[in-house]
VOBA-1610 file (N, C-alpha, C; in pm, whole numbers, padded with zeros to 5 digits, always signed):
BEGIN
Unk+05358+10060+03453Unk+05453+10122+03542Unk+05405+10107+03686Unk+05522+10096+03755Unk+05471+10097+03914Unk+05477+10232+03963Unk+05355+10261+04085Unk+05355+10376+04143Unk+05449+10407+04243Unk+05520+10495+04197Unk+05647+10484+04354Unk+05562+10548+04517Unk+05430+10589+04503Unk+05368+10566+04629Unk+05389+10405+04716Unk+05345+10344+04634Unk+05361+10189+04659Unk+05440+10148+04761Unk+05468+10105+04844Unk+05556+10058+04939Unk+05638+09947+04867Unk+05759+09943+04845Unk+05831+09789+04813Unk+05751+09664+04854Unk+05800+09562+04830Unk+05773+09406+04832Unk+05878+09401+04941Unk+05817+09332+05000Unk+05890+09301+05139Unk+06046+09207+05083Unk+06042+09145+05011Unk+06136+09066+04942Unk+06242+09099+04851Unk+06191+09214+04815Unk+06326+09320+04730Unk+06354+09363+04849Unk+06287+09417+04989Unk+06362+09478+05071Unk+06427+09410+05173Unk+06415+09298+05158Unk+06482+09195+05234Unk+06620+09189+05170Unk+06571+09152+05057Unk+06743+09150+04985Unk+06826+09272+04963Unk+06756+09371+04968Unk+06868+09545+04969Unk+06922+09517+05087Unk+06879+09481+05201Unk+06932+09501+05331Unk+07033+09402+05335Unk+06966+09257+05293Unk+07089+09097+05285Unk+07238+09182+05211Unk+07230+09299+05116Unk+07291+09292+05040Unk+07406+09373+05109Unk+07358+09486+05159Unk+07437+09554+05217Unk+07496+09529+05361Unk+07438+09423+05388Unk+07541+09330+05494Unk+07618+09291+05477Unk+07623+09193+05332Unk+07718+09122+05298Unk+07823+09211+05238Unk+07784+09284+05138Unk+07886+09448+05128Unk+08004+09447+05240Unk+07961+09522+05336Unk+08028+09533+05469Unk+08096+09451+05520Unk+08021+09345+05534Unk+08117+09239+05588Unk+08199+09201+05531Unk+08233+09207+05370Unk+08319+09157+05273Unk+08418+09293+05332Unk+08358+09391+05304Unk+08476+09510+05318Unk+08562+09487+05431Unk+08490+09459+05537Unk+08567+09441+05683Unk+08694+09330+05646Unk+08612+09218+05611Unk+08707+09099+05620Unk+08804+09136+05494Unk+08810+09229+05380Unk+08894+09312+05307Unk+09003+09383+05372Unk+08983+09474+05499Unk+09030+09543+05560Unk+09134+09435+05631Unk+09063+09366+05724Unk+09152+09259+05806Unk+09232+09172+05733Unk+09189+09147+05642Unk+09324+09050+05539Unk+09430+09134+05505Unk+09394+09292+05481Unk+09465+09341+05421Unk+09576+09414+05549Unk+09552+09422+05638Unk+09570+09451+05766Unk+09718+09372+05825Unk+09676+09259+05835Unk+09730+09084+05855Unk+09853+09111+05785Unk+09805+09162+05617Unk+09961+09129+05504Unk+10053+09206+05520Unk+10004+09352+05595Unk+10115+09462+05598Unk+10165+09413+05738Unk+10100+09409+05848Unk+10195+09354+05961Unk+10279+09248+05923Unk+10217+09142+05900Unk+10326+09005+05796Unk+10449+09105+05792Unk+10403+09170+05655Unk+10516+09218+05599Unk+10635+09323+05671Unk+10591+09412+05772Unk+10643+09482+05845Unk+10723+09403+05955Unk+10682+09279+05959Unk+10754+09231+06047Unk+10853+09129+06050Unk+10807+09066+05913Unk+10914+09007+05877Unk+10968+09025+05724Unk+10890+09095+05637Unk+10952+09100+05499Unk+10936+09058+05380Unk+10857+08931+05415Unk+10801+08843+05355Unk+10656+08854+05310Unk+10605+08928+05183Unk+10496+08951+05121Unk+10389+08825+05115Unk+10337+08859+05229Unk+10200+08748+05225Unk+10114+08759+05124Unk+10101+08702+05028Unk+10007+08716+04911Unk+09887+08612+04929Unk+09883+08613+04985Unk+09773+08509+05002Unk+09640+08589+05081Unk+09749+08651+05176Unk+09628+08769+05244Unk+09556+08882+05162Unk+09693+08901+05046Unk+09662+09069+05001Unk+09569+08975+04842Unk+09585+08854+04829Unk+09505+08843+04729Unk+09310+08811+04750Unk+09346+08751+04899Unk+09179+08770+04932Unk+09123+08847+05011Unk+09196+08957+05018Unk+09151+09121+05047Unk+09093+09145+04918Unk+09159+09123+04828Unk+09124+09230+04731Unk+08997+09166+04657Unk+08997+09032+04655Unk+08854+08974+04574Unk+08787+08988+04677Unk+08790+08991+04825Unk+08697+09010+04941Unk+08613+09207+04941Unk+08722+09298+04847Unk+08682+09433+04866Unk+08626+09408+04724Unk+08612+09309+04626Unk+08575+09366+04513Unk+08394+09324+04512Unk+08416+09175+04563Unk+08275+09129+04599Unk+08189+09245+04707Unk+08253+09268+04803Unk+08184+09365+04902Unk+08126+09509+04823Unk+08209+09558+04720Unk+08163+09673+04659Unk+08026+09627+04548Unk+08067+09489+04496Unk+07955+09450+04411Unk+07817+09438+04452Unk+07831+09384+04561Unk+07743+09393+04678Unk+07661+09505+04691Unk+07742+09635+04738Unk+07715+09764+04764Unk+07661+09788+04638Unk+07693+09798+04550Unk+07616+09817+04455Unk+07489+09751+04399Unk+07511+09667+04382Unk+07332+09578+04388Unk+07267+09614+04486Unk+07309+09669+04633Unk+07194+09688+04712Unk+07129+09835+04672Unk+07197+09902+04605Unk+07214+10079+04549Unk+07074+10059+04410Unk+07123+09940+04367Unk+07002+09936+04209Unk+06895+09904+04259Unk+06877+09807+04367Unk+06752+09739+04385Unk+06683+09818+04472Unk+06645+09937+04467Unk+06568+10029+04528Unk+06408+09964+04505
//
């Protein structure tokens, strides 16, 4: 067993941090696609699916993300 006195490996903590960047940034660029499809749509009617479909694999990766950076303590 490891001692949780121990300080991490610089390299698991490199990647918690890589991870939860990429998290975020997926979420953001989630937000802004998803953003894009409702104006689209508010403005002209016409359901951009193209936006609202890579929002949503963009918020699903970003949460997967968030979560791997959550395990790899």
């Amino acid at each position: 067993m490891s001692d949780p006195a121990l300080p991490a490996r610089p390299i698991t903590t490199a990647l918690r941090y890589l991870a939860i960047i990429v998290g975020c940034a997926c979420l953001l660029l989630a937000a802004f696609c998803l953003a894009i499809a409702a104006q689209v749509f508010v403005q002209t009617g016409v359901f951009a699916q193209s936006y609202v479909i890579v929002g949503f694999i963009s918020a699903v990766l970003g949460l997967l993300a968030l979560m791997l950076s959550r395990v790899r303590k």
